[in-house]
C-alpha positions in Angstrom: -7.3 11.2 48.7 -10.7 12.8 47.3 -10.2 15.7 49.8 -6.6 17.0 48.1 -8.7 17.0 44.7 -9.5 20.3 42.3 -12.9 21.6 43.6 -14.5 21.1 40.5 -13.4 17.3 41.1 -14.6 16.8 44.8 -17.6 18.4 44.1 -18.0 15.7 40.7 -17.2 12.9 42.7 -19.3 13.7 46.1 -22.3 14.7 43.8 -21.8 11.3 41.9 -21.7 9.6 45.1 -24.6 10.6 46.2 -26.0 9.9 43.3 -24.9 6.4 42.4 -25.1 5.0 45.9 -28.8 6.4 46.3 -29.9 4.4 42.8 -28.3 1.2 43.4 -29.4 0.8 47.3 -32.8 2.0 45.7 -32.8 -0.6 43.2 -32.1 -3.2 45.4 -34.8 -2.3 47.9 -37.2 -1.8 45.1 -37.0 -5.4 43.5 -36.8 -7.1 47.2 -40.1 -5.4 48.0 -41.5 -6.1 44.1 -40.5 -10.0 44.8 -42.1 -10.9 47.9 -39.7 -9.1 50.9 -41.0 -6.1 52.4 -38.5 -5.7 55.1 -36.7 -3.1 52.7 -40.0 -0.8 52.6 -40.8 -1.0 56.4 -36.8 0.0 57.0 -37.6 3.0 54.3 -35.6 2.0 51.7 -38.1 2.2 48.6 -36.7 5.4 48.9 -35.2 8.2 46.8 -33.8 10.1 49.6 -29.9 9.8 49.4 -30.3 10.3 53.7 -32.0 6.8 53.9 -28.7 5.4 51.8 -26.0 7.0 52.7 -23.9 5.2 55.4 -21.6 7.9 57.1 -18.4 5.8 57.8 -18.8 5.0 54.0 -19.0 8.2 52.9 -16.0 9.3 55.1 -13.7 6.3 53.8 -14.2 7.2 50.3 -13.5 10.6 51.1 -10.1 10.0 52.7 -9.1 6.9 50.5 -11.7 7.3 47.3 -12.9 3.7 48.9 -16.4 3.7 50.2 -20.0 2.1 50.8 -23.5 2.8 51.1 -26.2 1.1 53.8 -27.0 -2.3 52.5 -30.2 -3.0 52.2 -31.2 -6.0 54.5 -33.1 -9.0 52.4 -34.4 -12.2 53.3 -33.5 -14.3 50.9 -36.3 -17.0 52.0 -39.0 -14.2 51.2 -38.3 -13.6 47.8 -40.0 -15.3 44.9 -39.2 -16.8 43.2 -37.1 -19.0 45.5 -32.9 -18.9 45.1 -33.0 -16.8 42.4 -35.0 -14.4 43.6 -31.6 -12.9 45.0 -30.1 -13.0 42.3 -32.3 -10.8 40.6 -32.1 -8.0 44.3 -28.4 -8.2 43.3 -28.6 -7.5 39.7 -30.5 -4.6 40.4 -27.7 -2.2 42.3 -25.6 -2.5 39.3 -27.6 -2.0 36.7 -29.2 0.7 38.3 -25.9 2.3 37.9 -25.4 1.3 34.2 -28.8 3.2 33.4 -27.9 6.6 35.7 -25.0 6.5 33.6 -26.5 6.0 30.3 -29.2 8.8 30.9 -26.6 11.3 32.5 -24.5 10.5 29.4 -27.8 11.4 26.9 -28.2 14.7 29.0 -24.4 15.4 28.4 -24.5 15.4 24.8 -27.8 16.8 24.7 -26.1 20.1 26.7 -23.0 19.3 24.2 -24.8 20.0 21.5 -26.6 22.8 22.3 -23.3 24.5 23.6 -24.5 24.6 27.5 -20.3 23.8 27.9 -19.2 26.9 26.2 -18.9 28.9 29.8 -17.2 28.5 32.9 -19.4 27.7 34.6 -21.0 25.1 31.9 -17.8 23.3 31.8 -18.2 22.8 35.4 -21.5 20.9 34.9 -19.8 19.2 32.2 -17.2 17.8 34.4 -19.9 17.3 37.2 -22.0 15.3 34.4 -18.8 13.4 33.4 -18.1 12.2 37.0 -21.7 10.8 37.3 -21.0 8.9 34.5 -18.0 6.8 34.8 -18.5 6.9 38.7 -21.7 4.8 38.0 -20.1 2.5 35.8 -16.9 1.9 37.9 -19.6 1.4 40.8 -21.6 -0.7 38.9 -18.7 -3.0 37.4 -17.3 -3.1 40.6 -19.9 -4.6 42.6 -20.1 -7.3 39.6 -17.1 -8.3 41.2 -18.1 -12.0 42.6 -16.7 -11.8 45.8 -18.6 -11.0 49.2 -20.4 -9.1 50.3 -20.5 -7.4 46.4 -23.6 -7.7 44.4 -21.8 -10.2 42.0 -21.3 -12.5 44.9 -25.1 -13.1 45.2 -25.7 -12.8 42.0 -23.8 -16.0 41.3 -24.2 -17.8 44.6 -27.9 -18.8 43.7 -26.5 -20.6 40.3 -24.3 -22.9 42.6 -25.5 -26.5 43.4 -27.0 -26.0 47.2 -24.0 -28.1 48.4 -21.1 -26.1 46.8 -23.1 -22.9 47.5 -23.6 -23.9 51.2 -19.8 -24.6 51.4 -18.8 -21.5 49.8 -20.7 -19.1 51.9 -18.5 -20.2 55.0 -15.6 -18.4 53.7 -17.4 -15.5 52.8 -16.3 -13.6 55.7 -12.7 -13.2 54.2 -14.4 -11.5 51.4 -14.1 -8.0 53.0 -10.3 -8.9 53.6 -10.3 -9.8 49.9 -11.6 -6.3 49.1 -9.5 -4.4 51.4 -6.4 -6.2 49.9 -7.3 -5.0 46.4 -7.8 -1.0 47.2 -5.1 -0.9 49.1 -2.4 -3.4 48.3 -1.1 -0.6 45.2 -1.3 2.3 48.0 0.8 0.4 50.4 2.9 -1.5 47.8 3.3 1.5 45.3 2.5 -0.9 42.6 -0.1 -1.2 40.1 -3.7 -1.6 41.1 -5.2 -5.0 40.9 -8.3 -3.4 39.5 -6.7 -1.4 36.7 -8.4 -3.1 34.0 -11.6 -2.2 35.5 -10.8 1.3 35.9 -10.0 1.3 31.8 -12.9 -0.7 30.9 -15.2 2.2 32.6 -13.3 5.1 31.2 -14.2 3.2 27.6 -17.1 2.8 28.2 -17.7 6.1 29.7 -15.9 7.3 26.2 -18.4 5.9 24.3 -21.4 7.3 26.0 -20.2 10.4 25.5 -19.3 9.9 22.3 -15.6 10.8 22.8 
């Protein structure tokens, strides 16, 4: 439960909340409206306001179970160019939109490394902040990789399918949320090791080697 945490750790993970989800809904709005559908921009999504991304409920569940979710952005797939893949390109964007606010916050962290910005109290708390954005954006980003609905790796693939087997596999993607739900909290209600460990260590790598830990 986020709320239990340190301060210095609510305050890293709320701030790289905000931050994360406001990028990748961005992003997503962004290439929609670049490739033909301008739904996104009449709904205000082309937008760096974290208000116009934020979905309360979302921010509330991660909050109370460190699960969460941002407003998706609506897209007509049949708008985009160009054609099919057109989506897959919208659904590329979230996640590597988080890959690059990662990578720059990790470039501002060693930059303030360097210089010794960390050697206070109160530095080190902007380090930790700084740290959070980081692997928060690459767990987010890795995460919605995931090919399973609604995630952004889900439409990322679904274009690449023959129309058939795409056509049949999008009737079960309504279980997809039960799919999700069963992998955050199957290890909370179980007590056993999370499904999505690996992913969890694969980011704090990563996040290592950004930082240059």
């Amino acid at each position: 439960m986020i709320l239990n945490a340190s301060p210095e750790v609510f305050i890293g993970l709320l701030v790289a909340l905000v931050v994360g989800t406001t990028f990748h809904e961005f992003s997503h709005a962004f290439f929609a409206d670049q490739l033909g559908d301008h739904r996104p921009r009449a709904m205000g999504r082309v937008s760096l306001n974290p208000l116009h991304h934020l979905d309360p409920m979302g921010t509330l569940f991660f909050l109370l179970a460190g699960f969460g979710w941002g407003k998706p952005v609506m897209v007509n797939a049949y708008a985009l160019r160009p054609g099919r893949s057109g989506m897959a390109w919208v659904a590329a964007a979230g996640p590597i939109a988080n890959l690059v606010v990662a990578t720059v916050t990790a470039v501002i962290f060693r930059g303030a490394d360097m210089t010794g910005v960390f050697d206070t109290s109160s530095g080190a708390f902007v380090g930790r902040v700084l740290l959070w954005i980081v692997e928060f954006n690459i767990i987010l980003g890795l995460f919605n990789l995931l090919p399973i609905p609604p995630l952004d790796g889900y439409n990322l693939v679904l274009p690449f399918l023959p129309l058939q087997t795409a056509i049949t596999v999008q009737r079960y993607a309504q279980y997809g949320v039960l799919i999700l739900l069963l992998l955050v909290l199957l290890p909370q209600l179980g007590g056993g090791v999370s499904p999505l460990a690996w992913l969890f260590d694969v980011a704090r790598s990563i996040t290592g080697l950004l930082i240059g830990a």
